[in-house]
C-alpha positions as CSV (number, residue, x, y, z in Angstrom):
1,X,53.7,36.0,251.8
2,X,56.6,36.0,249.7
3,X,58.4,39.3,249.5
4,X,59.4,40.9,245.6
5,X,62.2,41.1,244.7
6,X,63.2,44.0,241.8
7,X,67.2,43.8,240.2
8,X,68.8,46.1,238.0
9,X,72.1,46.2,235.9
10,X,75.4,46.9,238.1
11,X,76.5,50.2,237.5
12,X,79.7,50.5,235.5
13,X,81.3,52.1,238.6
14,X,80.6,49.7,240.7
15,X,81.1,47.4,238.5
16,X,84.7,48.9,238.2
17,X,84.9,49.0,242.5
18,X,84.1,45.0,242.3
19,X,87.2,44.4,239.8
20,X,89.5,45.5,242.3
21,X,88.2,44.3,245.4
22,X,88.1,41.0,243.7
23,X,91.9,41.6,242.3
24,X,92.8,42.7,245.4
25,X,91.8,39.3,247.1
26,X,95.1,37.8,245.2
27,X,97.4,39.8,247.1
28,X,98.6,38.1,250.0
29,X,98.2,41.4,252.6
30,X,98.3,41.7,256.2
31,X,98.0,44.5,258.6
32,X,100.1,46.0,261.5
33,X,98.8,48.6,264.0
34,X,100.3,51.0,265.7
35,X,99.1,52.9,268.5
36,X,100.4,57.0,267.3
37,X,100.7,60.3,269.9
38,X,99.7,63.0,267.7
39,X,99.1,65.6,269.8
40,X,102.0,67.6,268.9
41,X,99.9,67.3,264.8
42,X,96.6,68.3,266.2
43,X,98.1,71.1,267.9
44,X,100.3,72.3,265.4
45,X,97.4,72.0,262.5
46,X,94.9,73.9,264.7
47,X,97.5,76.7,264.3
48,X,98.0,76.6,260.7
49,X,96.6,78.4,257.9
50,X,94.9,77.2,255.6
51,X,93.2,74.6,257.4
52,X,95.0,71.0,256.2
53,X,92.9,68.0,256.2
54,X,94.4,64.5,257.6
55,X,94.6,62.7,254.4
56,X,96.9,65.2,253.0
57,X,99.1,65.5,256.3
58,X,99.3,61.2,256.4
59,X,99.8,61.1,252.8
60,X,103.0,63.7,253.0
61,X,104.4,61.6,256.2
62,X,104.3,58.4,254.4
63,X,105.7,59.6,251.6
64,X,108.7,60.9,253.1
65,X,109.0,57.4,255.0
66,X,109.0,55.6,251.3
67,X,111.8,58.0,250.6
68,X,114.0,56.2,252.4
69,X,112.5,52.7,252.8
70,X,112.6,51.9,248.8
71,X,110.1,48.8,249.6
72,X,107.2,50.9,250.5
73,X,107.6,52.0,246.3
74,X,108.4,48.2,245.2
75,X,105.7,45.6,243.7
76,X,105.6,42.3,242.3
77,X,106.2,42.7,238.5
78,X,106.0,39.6,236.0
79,X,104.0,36.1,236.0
80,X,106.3,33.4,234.9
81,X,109.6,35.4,236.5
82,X,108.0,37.3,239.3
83,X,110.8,40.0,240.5
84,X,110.5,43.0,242.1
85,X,110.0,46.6,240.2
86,X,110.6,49.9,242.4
87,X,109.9,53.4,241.7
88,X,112.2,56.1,242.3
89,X,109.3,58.3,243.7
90,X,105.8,57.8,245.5
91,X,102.8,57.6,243.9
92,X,99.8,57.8,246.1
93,X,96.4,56.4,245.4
94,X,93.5,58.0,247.8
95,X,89.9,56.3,247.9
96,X,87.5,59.5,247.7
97,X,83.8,59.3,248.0
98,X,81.7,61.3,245.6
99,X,78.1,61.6,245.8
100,X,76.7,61.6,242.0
101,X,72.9,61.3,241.2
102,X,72.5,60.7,244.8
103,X,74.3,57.8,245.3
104,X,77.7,57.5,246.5
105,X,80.8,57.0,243.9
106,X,84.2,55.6,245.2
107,X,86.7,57.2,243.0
108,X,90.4,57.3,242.8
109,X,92.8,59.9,242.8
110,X,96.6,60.2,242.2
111,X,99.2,62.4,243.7
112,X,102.5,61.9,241.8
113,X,105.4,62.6,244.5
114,X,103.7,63.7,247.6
115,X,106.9,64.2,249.0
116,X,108.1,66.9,247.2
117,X,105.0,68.8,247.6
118,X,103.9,71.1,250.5
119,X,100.8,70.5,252.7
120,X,99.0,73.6,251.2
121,X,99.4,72.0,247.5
122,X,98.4,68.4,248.7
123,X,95.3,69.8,250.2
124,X,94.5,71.8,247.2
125,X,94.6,68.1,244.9
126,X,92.5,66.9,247.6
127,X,90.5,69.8,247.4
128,X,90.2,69.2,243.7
129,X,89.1,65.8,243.5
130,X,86.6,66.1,246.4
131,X,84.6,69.3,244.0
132,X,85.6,69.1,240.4
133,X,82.4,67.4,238.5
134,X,83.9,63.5,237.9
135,X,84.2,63.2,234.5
136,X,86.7,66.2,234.5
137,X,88.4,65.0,238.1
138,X,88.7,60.9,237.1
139,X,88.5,60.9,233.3
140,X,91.1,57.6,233.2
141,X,89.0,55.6,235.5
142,X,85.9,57.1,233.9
143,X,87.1,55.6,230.3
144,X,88.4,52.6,232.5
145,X,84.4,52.1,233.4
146,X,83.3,52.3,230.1
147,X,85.4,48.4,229.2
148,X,83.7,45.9,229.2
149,X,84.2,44.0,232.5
150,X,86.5,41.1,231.1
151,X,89.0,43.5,229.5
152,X,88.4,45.7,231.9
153,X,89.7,42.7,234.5
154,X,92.8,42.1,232.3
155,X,93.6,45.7,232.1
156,X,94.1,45.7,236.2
157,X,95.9,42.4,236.0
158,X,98.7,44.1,233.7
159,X,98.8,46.5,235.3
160,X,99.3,45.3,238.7
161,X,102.2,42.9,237.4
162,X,103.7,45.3,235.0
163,X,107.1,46.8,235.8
164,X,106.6,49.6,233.2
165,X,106.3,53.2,234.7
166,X,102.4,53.5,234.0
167,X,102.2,51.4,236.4
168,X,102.9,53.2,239.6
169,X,100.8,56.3,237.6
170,X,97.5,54.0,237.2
171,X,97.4,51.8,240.4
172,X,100.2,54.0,242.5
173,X,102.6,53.0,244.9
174,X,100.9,53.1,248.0
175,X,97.2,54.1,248.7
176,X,95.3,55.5,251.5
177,X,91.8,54.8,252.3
178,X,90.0,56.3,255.7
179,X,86.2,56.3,256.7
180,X,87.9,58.7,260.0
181,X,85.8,61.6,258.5
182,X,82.4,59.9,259.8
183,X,83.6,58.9,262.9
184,X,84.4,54.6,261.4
185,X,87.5,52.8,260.9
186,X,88.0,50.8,258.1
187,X,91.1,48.9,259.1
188,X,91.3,46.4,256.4
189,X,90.2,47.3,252.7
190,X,90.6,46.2,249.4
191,X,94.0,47.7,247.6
192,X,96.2,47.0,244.3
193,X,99.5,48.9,245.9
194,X,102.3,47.2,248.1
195,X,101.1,49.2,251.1
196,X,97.9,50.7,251.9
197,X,97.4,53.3,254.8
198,X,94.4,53.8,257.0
199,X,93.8,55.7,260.7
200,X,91.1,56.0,263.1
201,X,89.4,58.5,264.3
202,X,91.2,60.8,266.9
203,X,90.9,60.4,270.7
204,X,90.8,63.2,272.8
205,X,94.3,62.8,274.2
206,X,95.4,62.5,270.7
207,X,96.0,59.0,270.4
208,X,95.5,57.9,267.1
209,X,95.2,53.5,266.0
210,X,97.3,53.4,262.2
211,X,96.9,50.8,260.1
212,X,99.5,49.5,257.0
213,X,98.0,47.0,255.1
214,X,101.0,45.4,253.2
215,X,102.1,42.6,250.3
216,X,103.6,39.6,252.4
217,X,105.2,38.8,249.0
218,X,107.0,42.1,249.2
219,X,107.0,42.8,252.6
220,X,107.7,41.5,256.1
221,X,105.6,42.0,259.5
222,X,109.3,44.0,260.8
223,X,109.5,46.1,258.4
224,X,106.1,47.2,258.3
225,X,106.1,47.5,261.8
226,X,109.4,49.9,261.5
227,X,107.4,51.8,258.7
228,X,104.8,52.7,261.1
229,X,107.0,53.8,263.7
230,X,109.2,56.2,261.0
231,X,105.9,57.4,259.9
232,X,104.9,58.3,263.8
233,X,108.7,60.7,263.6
234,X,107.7,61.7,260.4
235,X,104.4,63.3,261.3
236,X,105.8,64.2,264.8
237,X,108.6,66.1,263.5
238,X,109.0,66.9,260.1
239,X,105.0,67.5,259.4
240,X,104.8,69.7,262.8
241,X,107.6,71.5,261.6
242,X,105.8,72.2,258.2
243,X,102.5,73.2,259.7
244,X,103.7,75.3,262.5
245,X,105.8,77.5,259.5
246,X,102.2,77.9,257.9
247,X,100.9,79.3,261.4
248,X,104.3,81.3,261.5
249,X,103.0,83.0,257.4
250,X,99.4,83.2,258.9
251,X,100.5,85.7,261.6
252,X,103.0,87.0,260.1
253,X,100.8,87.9,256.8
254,X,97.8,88.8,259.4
255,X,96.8,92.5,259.1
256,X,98.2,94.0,261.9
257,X,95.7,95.7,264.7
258,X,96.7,99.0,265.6
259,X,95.8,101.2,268.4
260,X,93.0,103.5,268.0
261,X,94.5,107.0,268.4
262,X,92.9,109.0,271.2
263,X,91.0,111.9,271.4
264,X,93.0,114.9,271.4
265,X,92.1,116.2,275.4
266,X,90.1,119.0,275.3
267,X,91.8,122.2,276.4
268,X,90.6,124.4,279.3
269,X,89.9,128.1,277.8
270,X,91.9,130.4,278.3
């Protein structure tokens, strides 16, 4: 017996999701690993307060590493005369899964200059775009849904080769995507940006396996590979350093415990 078979029209959203994974196919990217000891991080983040989630502590490190490595914030701009375009600051592109009607939602959000801004106010964006309704969290790729799917298409494609400054504000300068949360690894995902960051779950030793996808056309295998290890210092040092001064606030804001004052002793009668 023949099984049924029942379709239905792709979503807009997803619709949107299969643009840029097939986009993304026509960037020549490759990934480098790198094995990171994070145990200082996990220590130091246990310690801090508030609580700051992984995406925003990788998404700060590797911003501070594009700081000085002005590739990581370079793309390929033109089609006849291909040359590079650079940004003076990071934009950051993080996949986010929202669960709407049920189903899950892959959405986009973007963090203009996560270098300048502290943990507490990256997780608070984060924070933002994982509970605002959509519409109000993602209203430029919600009107980007709405196109129809062939000018939707050559939307992306101008703005992936465009050199203007919209660009690194609607596709970003480097993106992050991590399935770490549920225990997975997606170590090679679709992306738009020059560089895109992902990480494994943590081992109990602190060990952590950290993947950079990045644009051969941009980028080569050494310098990727020097990325990772900056971005290792960076969160060893310079994120530690920030988290263990929120642990520092916590106890030094903490409402202090004092002694409860004794009983006066009773007195023998005279």
């Amino acid at each position: 017996m023949r099984p049924t078979v029942s379709t239905e029209r792709l979503s807009a959203a997803r619709g949107c999701v299969a643009d840029v994974a097939v986009l993304g196919r026509s960037i020549p990217l490759f990934p480098v690993e790198r094995t990171m000891r994070l145990g200082a991080v996990v220590d130091a983040r246990a310690a801090a307060t508030p609580r700051i989630g992984w995406a925003a502590i990788f998404t700060k490190a590797y911003a501070l590493v594009a700081r000085e490595m002005p590739p990581l914030r370079s793309w390929l701009a033109g089609i006849a005369r291909p040359r590079l375009a650079t940004a003076d600051r990071s934009v950051a592109t993080l996949a986010v899964n929202r669960v709407e009607d049920g189903a899950d939602r892959l959405c986009w959000t973007r963090i203009q200059a996560p270098e300048d801004q502290s943990l507490t106010a990256l997780q608070a964006l984060i924070d933002e775009s994982l509970t605002k309704p959509v519409a109000e969290a993602f209203p430029r790729q919600i009107q980007l849904e709405g196109v129809p799917g062939a000018l939707r298409r050559t939307i992306l494609r101008w703005n992936m080769r465009s050199a203007s400054p919209k660009r690194a504000t609607r596709i970003g300068t480097f993106s992050l995507s991590t399935l770490a949360g549920l225990g997975a690894t997606n170590r090679f995902h679709p992306t738009l940006c020059t560089t895109s960051l992902s990480y494994a779950p943590l081992e109990a030793d602190g060990r952590c396996l950290v993947t950079l996808i990045a644009d051969h056309r941009v980028l080569d295998g050494a310098a990727v590979a020097r990325a990772l290890h900056w971005l290792e210092q960076a969160l060893t040092v310079d994120v530690v350093a920030e988290l263990a001064a929120c642990g520092d606030r916590a106890r030094d804001t903490a409402p202090r415990q004092t002694a409860p004052v004794p009983e006066a002793r009773p007195r023998a009668a005279a």
